[in-house]
C-alpha positions as CSV (number, residue, x, y, z in Angstrom):
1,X,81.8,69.3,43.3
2,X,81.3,71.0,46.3
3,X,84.5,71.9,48.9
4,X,84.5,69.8,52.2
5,X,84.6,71.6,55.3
6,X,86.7,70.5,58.0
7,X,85.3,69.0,61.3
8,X,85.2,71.0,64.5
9,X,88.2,70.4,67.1
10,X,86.0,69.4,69.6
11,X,84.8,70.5,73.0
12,X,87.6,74.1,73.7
13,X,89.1,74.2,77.4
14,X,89.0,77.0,79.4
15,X,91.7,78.6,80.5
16,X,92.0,79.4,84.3
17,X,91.0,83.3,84.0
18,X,88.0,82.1,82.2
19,X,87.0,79.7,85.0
20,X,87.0,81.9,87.8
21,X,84.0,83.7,87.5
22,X,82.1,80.7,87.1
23,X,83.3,79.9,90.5
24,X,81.1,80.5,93.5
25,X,82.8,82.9,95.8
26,X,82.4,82.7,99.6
27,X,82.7,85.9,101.6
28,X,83.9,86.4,105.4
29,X,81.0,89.5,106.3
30,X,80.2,89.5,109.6
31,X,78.4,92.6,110.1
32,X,76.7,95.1,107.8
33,X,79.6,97.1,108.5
34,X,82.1,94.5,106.8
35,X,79.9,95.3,103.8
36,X,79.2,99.4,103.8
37,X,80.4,102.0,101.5
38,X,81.2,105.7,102.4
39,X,77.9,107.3,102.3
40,X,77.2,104.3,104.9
41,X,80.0,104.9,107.0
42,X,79.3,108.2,107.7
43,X,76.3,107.2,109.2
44,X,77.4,104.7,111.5
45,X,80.2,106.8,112.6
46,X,77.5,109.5,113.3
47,X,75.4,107.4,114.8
48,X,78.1,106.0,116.9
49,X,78.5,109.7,118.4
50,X,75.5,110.6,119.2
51,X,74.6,107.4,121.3
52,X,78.3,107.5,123.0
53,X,77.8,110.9,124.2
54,X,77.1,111.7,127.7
55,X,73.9,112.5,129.0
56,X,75.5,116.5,129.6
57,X,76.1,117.0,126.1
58,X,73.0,115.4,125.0
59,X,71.0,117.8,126.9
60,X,73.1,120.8,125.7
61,X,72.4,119.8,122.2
62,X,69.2,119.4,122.5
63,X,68.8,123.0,123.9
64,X,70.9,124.6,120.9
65,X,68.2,122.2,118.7
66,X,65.4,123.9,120.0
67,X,66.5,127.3,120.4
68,X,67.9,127.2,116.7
């Protein structure tokens, strides 16, 4: 005769580290700034400059622009 196998243990639980991914996360970003990297940063940071500048050193850099 054949050997019985035994019967499952039913339904396993997770465990807590197991559940959390399965959880839907809500995050606080407010602007695309909350959410940048470095590369992005730089950008804004540079773009930040060049609009905060005043008109003086716009013009001036505009002349070293073209005479470059």
């Amino acid at each position: 005769m054949a050997k019985k196998r035994k019967a499952g243990g039913g339904p396993k639980t997770l465990q807590k580290s197991e559940e959390q991914p399965n959880k839907r996360v809500r995050m606080n970003v407010q602007s695309y700034e909350d959410v940048a990297g470095s590369d992005d940063e730089f950008h804004i940071n540079r773009d930040k400059v060049l609009l905060d500048e005043g008109d003086d050193a716009r013009r001036k850099r505009k002349r070293q622009e073209q005479g470059a």
